[in-house]
C-alpha positions as CSV (number, residue, x, y, z in Angstrom):
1,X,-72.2,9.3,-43.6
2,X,-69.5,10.5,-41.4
3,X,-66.6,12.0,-42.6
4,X,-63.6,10.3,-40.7
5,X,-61.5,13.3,-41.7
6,X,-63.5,15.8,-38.7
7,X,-61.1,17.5,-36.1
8,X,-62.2,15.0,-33.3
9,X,-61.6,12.1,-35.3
10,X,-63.8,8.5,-34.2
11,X,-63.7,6.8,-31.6
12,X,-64.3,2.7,-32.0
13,X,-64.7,0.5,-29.0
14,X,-64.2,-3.5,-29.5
15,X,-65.6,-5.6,-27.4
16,X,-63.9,-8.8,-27.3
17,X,-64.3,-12.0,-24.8
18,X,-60.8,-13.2,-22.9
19,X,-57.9,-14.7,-25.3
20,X,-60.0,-16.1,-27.9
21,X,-59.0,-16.9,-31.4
22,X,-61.6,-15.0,-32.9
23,X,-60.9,-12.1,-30.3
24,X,-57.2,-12.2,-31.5
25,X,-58.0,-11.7,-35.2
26,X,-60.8,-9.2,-34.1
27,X,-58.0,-6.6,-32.1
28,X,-55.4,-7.4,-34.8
29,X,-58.2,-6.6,-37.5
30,X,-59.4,-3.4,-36.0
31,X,-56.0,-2.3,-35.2
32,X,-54.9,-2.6,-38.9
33,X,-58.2,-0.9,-39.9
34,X,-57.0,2.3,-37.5
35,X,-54.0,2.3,-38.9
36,X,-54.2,1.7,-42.8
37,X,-57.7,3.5,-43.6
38,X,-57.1,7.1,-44.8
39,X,-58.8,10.0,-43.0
40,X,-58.4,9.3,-39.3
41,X,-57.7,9.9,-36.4
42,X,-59.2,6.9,-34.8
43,X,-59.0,6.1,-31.5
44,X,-59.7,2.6,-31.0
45,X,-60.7,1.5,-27.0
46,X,-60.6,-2.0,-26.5
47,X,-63.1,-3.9,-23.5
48,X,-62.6,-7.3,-22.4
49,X,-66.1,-8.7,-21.6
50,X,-64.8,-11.5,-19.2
51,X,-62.8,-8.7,-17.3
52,X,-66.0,-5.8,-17.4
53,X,-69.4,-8.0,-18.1
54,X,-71.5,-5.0,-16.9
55,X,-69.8,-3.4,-20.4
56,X,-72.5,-5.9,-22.3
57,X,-75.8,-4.7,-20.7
58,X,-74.5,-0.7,-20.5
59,X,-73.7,-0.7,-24.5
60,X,-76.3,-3.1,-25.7
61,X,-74.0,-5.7,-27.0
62,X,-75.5,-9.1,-27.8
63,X,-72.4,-10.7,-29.5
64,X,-69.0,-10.3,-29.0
65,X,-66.4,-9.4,-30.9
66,X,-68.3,-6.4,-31.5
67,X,-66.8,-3.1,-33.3
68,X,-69.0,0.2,-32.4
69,X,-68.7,3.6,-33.5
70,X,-69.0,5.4,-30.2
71,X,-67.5,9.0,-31.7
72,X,-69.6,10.8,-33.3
73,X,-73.3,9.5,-32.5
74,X,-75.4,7.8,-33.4
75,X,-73.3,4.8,-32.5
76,X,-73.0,2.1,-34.9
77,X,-72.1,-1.3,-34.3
78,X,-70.6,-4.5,-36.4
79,X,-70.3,-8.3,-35.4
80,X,-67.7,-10.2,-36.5
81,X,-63.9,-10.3,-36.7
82,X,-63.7,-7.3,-38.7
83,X,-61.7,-9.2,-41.8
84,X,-63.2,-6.8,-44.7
85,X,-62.8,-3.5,-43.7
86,X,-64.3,-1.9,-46.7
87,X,-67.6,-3.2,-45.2
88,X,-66.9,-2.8,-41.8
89,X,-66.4,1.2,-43.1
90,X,-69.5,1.3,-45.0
91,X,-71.3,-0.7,-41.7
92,X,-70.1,2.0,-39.4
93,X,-70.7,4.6,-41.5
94,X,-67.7,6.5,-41.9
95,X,-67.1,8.3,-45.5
96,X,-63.3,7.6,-46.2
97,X,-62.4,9.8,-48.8
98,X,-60.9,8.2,-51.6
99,X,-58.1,9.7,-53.2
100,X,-58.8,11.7,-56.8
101,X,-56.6,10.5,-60.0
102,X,-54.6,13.2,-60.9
103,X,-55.4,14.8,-64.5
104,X,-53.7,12.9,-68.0
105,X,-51.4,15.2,-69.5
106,X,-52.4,15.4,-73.0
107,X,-49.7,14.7,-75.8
Protein backbone atom coordinates (compact mmCIF):
# COMPACT_ATOMS: atom_id res chain seq x y z
CA UNK A 1 0.00 0.00 0.00
CA UNK A 2 1.06 3.46 -0.48
CA UNK A 3 0.87 5.90 1.99
CA UNK A 4 -0.83 9.04 0.47
CA UNK A 5 0.71 11.08 3.26
CA UNK A 6 4.62 10.85 1.48
CA UNK A 7 6.32 14.33 0.75
CA UNK A 8 5.68 14.00 -3.11
CA UNK A 9 2.26 13.25 -2.70
CA UNK A 10 0.31 11.11 -5.88
CA UNK A 11 -0.17 11.90 -8.92
CA UNK A 12 -3.66 10.50 -10.74
CA UNK A 13 -4.25 11.00 -14.34
CA UNK A 14 -8.06 10.56 -15.73
CA UNK A 15 -8.52 9.71 -18.87
CA UNK A 16 -11.85 10.79 -20.12
CA UNK A 17 -13.50 10.84 -23.80
CA UNK A 18 -14.88 14.55 -25.05
CA UNK A 19 -18.12 16.01 -22.95
CA UNK A 20 -19.60 12.91 -22.05
CA UNK A 21 -21.98 12.30 -19.28
CA UNK A 22 -20.10 9.70 -17.79
CA UNK A 23 -16.84 11.82 -18.34
CA UNK A 24 -18.58 14.69 -16.43
CA UNK A 25 -19.37 12.53 -13.27
CA UNK A 26 -15.83 10.95 -13.74
CA UNK A 27 -13.78 14.59 -13.41
CA UNK A 28 -16.40 15.76 -10.85
CA UNK A 29 -15.79 12.32 -8.95
CA UNK A 30 -12.07 12.36 -8.96
CA UNK A 31 -11.95 15.91 -8.19
CA UNK A 32 -14.04 15.48 -4.98
CA UNK A 33 -11.93 12.40 -4.22
CA UNK A 34 -8.51 14.93 -4.36
CA UNK A 35 -10.16 17.11 -2.34
CA UNK A 36 -12.07 15.32 0.59
CA UNK A 37 -9.70 12.15 1.11
CA UNK A 38 -7.33 12.81 4.07
CA UNK A 39 -3.52 12.49 3.50
CA UNK A 40 -2.77 14.14 0.15
CA UNK A 41 -1.37 15.99 -1.71
CA UNK A 42 -2.86 14.74 -4.95
CA UNK A 43 -2.27 16.06 -8.06
CA UNK A 44 -4.88 15.01 -10.33
CA UNK A 45 -3.92 15.54 -14.50
CA UNK A 46 -6.73 15.20 -16.55
CA UNK A 47 -6.40 13.76 -20.61
CA UNK A 48 -9.03 14.13 -23.08
CA UNK A 49 -8.76 11.05 -25.38
CA UNK A 50 -10.65 12.72 -28.31
CA UNK A 51 -8.14 15.73 -28.07
CA UNK A 52 -4.69 13.22 -27.46
CA UNK A 53 -5.71 9.53 -28.84
CA UNK A 54 -1.93 8.58 -28.93
CA UNK A 55 -2.48 9.01 -24.78
CA UNK A 56 -4.56 5.44 -25.11
CA UNK A 57 -1.86 3.26 -26.75
CA UNK A 58 1.24 5.21 -24.64
CA UNK A 59 -0.57 4.41 -21.10
CA UNK A 60 -2.22 1.13 -21.93
CA UNK A 61 -5.75 2.31 -21.53
CA UNK A 62 -8.43 0.04 -22.89
CA UNK A 63 -11.51 1.93 -21.45
CA UNK A 64 -12.08 5.31 -20.71
CA UNK A 65 -12.94 7.01 -18.05
CA UNK A 66 -10.02 5.62 -16.59
CA UNK A 67 -8.35 6.81 -13.02
CA UNK A 68 -4.41 5.76 -12.83
CA UNK A 69 -2.05 6.17 -10.21
CA UNK A 70 0.87 7.43 -12.12
CA UNK A 71 2.89 8.78 -8.70
CA UNK A 72 4.53 6.56 -7.13
CA UNK A 73 4.88 3.35 -9.41
CA UNK A 74 3.80 0.80 -9.96
CA UNK A 75 0.88 2.52 -11.71
CA UNK A 76 -2.42 1.39 -10.88
CA UNK A 77 -5.49 1.93 -12.83
CA UNK A 78 -9.55 1.94 -12.22
CA UNK A 79 -12.46 1.96 -14.81
CA UNK A 80 -15.43 3.53 -14.09
CA UNK A 81 -16.85 6.89 -12.97
CA UNK A 82 -15.14 6.82 -9.76
CA UNK A 83 -18.61 7.09 -7.60
CA UNK A 84 -17.22 4.95 -4.38
CA UNK A 85 -14.11 6.29 -3.56
CA UNK A 86 -13.40 4.07 -0.60
CA UNK A 87 -12.87 1.41 -3.40
CA UNK A 88 -11.37 3.47 -5.86
CA UNK A 89 -8.66 4.07 -2.76
CA UNK A 90 -8.31 0.52 -1.95
CA UNK A 91 -8.07 -0.17 -6.11
CA UNK A 92 -5.25 2.31 -6.39
CA UNK A 93 -3.69 1.30 -3.56
CA UNK A 94 -3.19 4.25 -1.56
CA UNK A 95 -3.25 3.68 2.51
CA UNK A 96 -5.36 6.73 3.83
CA UNK A 97 -4.76 6.89 7.25
CA UNK A 98 -7.74 6.89 9.25
CA UNK A 99 -8.02 9.09 12.05
CA UNK A 100 -7.56 7.40 15.80
CA UNK A 101 -10.50 7.90 18.42
CA UNK A 102 -9.23 9.80 21.06
CA UNK A 103 -9.01 7.98 24.60
CA UNK A 104 -12.56 7.87 27.08
CA UNK A 105 -11.93 9.75 30.09
CA UNK A 106 -12.85 7.50 32.80
CA UNK A 107 -15.32 8.71 35.49
Amino acid sequence: MVDASDADGVELTLFVNGASDLSARAIANARRLCDSSPGGPFHLVLIDVAENPASLRANQILAVPTLARTKPLPVRKVVGDLSEPSRVLIALGLDIPTPVPAPRAEA
